[in-house]
N, C-alpha and C positions, 0 to 999 in steps of 0.2 A: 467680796468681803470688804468692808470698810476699812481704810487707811488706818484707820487707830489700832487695829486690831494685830495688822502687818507690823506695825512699831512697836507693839508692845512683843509681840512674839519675837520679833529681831531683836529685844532688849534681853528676855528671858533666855534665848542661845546665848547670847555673852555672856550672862549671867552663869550658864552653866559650865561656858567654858573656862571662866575667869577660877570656880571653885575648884573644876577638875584638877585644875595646876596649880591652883594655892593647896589643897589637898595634897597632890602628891610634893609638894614642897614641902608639908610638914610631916607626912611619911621617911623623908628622905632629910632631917633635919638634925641625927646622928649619922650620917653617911658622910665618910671621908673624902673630904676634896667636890664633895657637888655643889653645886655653882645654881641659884635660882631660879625658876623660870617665869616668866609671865607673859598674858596672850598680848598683841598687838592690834586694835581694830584701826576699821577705818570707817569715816562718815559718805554714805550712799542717799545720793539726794536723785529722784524721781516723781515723775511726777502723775499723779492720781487721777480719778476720771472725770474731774473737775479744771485739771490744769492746772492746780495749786501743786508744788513743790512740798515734799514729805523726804525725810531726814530718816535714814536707815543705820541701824548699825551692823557692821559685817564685819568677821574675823579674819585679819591678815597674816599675822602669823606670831610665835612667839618671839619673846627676845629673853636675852639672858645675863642677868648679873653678874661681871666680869669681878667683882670688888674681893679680892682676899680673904676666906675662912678665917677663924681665930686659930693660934697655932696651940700645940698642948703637947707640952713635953713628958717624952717618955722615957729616954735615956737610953732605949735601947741603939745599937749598935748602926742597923740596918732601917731602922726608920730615917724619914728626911722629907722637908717639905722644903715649898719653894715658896720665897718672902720676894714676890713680884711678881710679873706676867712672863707666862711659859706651861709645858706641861712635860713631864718625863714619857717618853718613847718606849713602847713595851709593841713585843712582837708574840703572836700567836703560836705556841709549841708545834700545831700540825698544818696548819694553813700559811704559816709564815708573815701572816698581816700586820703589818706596824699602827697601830691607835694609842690614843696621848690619853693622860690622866695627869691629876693634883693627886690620886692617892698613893704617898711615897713608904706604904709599910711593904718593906720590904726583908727579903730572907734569902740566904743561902740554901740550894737546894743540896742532894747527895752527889752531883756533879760536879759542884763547886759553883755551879751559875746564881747570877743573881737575880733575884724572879721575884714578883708581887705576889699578891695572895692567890692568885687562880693560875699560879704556874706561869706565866708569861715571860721571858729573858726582860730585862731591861737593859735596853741598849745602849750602847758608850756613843762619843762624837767620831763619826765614820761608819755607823751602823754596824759597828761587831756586839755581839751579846756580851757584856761582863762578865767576868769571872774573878772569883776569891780563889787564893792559893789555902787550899785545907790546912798547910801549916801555919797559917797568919795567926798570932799569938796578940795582935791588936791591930785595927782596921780603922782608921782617919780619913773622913770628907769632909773635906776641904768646902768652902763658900761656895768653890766654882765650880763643885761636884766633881774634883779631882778624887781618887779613891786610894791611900797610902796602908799598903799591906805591910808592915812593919819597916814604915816609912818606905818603902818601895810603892812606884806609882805603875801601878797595874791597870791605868784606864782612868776615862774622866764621862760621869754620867751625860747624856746625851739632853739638853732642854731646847723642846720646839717652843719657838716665835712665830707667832703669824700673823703679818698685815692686818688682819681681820678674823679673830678668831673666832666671831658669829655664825660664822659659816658651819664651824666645824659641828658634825651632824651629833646628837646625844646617843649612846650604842646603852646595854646594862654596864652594871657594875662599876660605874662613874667612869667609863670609858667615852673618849672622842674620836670619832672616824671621818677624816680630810677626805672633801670630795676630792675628783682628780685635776679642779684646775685649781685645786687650794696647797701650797706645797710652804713646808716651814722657809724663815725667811735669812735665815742664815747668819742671825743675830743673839743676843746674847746682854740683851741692856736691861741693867736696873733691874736685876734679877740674883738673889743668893741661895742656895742649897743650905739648908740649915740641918744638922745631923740630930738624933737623938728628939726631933719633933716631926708631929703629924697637923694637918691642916684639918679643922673641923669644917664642917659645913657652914657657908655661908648667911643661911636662912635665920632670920629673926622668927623664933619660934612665937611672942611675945604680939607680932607687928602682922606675920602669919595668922593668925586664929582671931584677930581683930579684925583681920580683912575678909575674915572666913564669915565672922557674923554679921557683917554690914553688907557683905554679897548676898545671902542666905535674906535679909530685910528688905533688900532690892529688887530679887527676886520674888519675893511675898508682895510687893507693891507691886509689880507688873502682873502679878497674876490674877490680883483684885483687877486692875483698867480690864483684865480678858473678862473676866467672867462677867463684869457693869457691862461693859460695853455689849453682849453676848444676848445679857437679858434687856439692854436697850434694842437693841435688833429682834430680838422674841415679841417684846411688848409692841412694837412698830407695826409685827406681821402680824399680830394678833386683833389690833386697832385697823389693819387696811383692811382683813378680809371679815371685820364685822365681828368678831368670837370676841367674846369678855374673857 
């Protein structure tokens, strides 16, 4: 197969991987606390059966928009988002697992625990689960996600920092799951717990669907170079073996 044909087909994969994740970026562009993604390539030069040098595109991997959601107040009690880098600590009701999230709608369960929307403890600094005292008559967090149950300090919300939070792998439910040599860093900078607000999605829905239709053009131009290119190669074999 002709070199041109390999490049264009190496353009149309990126092309499809690049939409797949702007797609599900704008799927995911009312979800609390998700954080952007987009693919990574890289240029792959080889060389042909000519010996001329041909430029390939290949998919390395994604990366992820660390930059803050807009915030959106709700007043209620149990909500809380975080105004810098970090993520709140929730652990798994039956398997025990600790995974980090931006989405801080949170509620008191019939236990008293304090759990996100799929049940999950959220956990204080020391990794105990939180807990509300059922008679709290009024419940204050604090910036530093201290938790005052009628000015009594009942625990202080637990915020992971991580060297490099790129690492951390994307799970559902805008959950993050730390490989095992990635471990929070024990830190706590230039980060506030805001109460009574939620973190929107990061994604520019606006800047999303502009990128959706210049990918979608992109792809329509490399599939024109296959198909020219296609019936240049038909027309060639058509003209060696003598057939009009």
């Amino acid at each position: 197969m002709d070199s041109t044909l390999y490049v264009a087909l190496s353009h149309m994969n990126a092309m499809r991987r690049r939409m797949d994740m702007t797609a599900n970026n704008v799927a995911n562009m009312n979800t609390h606390g998700y954080r952007e993604e987009k693919p990574l390539f890289q240029e792959i030069l080889q060389k042909d059966f000519r010996s001329q040098g041909v430029s390939y595109v290949q998919d390395a991997r994604s990366v992820r928009n660390v930059t803050n959601g807009p915030l959106e107040e709700t007043g209620h009690t149990y909500d809380v988002a975080l105004q810098g880098a970090g993520f709140f600590a929730v652990k798994h009701p039956t398997t025990g697992e600790v995974t980090y999230t931006r989405d801080g709608r949170f509620r008191v369960n019939n236990t008293g625990q304090l759990v996100n929307t799929q049940g999950f403890s959220v956990m204080g600094e020391g990794g105990a689960a939180l807990s509300i005292p059922t008679t709290a008559r009024q419940v204050v967090i604090t910036s530093d996600g201290t938790i005052l149950a009628d000015a009594a300090n009942v625990g202080q919300m637990q915020v992971a920092q991580f060297d490099n939070e790129l690492l951390l792998k994307k799970m559902e439910d805008g959950r993050y799951q730390a490989p095992p040599t990635l471990s929070p860093n024990g830190k706590r900078e230039g980060v506030q717990v805001m109460q009574g607000m939620i973190e929107g999605s990061n994604v520019n829905p606006v800047v999303a669907l502009t990128e959706m239709v210049d990918i979608a053009r992109g792809y329509e131009r490399a599939e024109r170079i296959v198909s020219n290119e296609d019936e240049r190669i038909r027309d060639a074999i058509r003209k060696l073996s003598g057939r009009n």
